[in-house]
N, C-alpha and C positions, 0 to 999 in steps of 0.2 A: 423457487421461481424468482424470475427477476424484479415481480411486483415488490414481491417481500424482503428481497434485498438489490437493490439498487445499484452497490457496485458488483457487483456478479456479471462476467464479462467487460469490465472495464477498465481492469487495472491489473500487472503484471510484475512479476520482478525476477531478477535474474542478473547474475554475472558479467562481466562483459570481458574482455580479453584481456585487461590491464590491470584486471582485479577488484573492480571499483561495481558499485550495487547502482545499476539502471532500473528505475520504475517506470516502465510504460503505462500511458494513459491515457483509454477514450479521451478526445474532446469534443465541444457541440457542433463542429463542421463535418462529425464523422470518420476523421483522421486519427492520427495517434501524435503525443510529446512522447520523448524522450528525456527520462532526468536522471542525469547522474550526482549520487548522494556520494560522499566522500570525506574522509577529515580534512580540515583547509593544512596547512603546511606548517603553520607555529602551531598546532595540535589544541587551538583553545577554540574550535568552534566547528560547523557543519560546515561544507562548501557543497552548494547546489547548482547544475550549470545543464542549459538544455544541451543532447547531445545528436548526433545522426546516424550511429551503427547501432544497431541491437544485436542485444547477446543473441548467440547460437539458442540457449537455451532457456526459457518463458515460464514462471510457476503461477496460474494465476492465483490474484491473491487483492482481499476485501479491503485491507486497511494496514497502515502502521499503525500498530500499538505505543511504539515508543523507540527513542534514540539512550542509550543507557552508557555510560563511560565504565567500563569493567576496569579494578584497580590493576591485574597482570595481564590485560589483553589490550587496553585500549577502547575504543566507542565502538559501538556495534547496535541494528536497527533489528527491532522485534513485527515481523510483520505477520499478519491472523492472514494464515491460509484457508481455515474454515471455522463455520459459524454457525448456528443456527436459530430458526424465528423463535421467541419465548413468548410477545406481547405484542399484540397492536393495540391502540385504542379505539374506542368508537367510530366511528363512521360519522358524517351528518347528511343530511337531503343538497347541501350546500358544497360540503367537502367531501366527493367521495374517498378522498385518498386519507388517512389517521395522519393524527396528527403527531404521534411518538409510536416510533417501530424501536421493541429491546432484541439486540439479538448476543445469545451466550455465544463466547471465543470458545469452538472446539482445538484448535490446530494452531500452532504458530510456528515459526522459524527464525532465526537468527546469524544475521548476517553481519560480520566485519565488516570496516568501513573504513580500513587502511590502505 
């Protein structure tokens, strides 16, 4: 449920034409960004830049995991396609929402970023 996990319907990722990895993502007005993750061009760092097309095609997906630099591939983003609840903690009369949600990585994917 989306109590239990919170980005579940809110975040997306997917290819875009040019080859490059678009994360789409809820924002608080309702709308969606668009961000395209990319190697920058001297190859020593990320380039992140909002974009306006979205890929044909959407996987959604809870979180990055991580940016990882492969020795014969190049950088590539590990993103958790699914997950699921292990722990919440208590409750109070005060807070009904816990105040630490664990949730175990079933599923990830891995995406170039050249």
């Amino acid at each position: 449920s989306s109590k239990m996990n919170p980005m579940l319907g809110k975040m997306w990722g997917g290819v875009s034409d040019k080859g490059t990895l678009v994360i789409k993502l809820a924002n608080r007005d309702g709308n969606h960004d668009l961000i395209e993750l990319k190697e920058s061009d001297d190859q020593s760092k990320l380039d992140a830049r909002f974009v306006s097309e979205e890929p044909s095609i959407l996987i959604p997906i809870e979180g990055i995991y991580g940016v990882y630099n492969l020795p014969c591939s190049g950088p590539h983003v590990v993103l958790i396609t699914e997950s699921e609840h292990v722990y919440s903690s208590p409750t109070t009369q005060s807070n009904p929402n816990p105040l630490l949600v664990l949730r175990r990585v079933k599923k990830m994917e891995i995406y170039p970023l050249r």
